[in-house]
Steps between C-alpha positions, in 0.01 A plus 500: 500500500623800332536822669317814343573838552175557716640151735858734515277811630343347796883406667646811336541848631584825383510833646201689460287242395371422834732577713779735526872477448521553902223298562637196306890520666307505837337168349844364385644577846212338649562187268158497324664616174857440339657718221455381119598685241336864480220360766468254801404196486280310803704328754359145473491494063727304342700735245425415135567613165191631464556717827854590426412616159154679649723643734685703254204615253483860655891517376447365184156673372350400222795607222791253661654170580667352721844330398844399631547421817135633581379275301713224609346604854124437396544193305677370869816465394675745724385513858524872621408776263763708309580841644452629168231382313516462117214605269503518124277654261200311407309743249609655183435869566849591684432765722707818517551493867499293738550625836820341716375244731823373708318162581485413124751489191307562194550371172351655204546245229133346439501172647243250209223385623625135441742526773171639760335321744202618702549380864207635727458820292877624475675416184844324565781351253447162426734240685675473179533811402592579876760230476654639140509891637696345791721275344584806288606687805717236658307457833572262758475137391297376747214756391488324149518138661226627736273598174585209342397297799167676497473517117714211316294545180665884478857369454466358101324773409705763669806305281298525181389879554916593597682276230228676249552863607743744467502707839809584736589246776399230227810245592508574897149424483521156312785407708300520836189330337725189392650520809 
């Protein structure tokens, strides 16, 4: 069964939807709710996907993406979240300000709608354009063998996309893939 964004509502909590920011750490120290993203998440669900990517929708809005690491995070290939999460552009009006947010590092080069997925409402990077952007960085190893356990079909096309481009962190990036 897939999970909607209306089946991600009904275990997911944010404050001042029905409850309070107060009201839902009483809950959490209680144990009837856990922390999940930007919301909290009923005890006895089973986190998703769908919920960790519903989770952050109230960061994200409607003009963003999750990527990186973040993205990485949703797709399940990372267990805890990152302290920082990554969001890229999405649409092709840049803004002229963006207000700092410490929990995110923005990126303001437009992100193709090729390289989007819709998971329970929030937009995130694709697992292989997740697995590129990270490979790029040099991230832990194990974070691209855990992507690639998830998503083996993303590996020749995140070769074909690299070898064709011309971007920085081209070779580093190859080199961990064939690794």
């Amino acid at each position: 069964m897939r999970e909607t964004a209306d089946m991600a509502s009904s275990v997911l909590h944010f404050a001042g939807d029905r409850l309070s920011e107060p009201e839902l750490c009483a809950a959490r120290i209680d144990g009837h709710v856990v922390a999940l993203g930007e919301g909290y998440l009923a005890a006895d669900a089973i986190e998703s996907p769908a919920l960790r990517a519903a989770s952050l929708r109230p960061l994200l809005g409607a003009d963003t993406a999750a990527t990186h690491e973040s993205a990485a995070w949703i797709h399940g290939a990372i267990e805890s979240p990152p302290a920082r999460h990554s969001v890229q552009r999405i649409t092709t009006t840049r803004k002229r300000y963006r207000p700092a947010d410490p929990r995110c590092r923005y990126r303001t080069m437009l992100l193709p709608d090729a390289d989007l997925v819709r998971i329970a409402g929030a937009a995130v990077s694709s697992p292989t354009r997740t697995l590129i952007d990270l490979a790029r960085e040099g991230c832990d190893p194990s974070i691209v063998r855990d992507i690639l356990t998830l998503f083996p079909q993303a590996l020749p096309e995140a070769l074909a996309r690299l070898e064709a481009s011309v971007v920085p962190g081209k070779r580093a990036a190859l080199r961990l893939l064939r690794a």
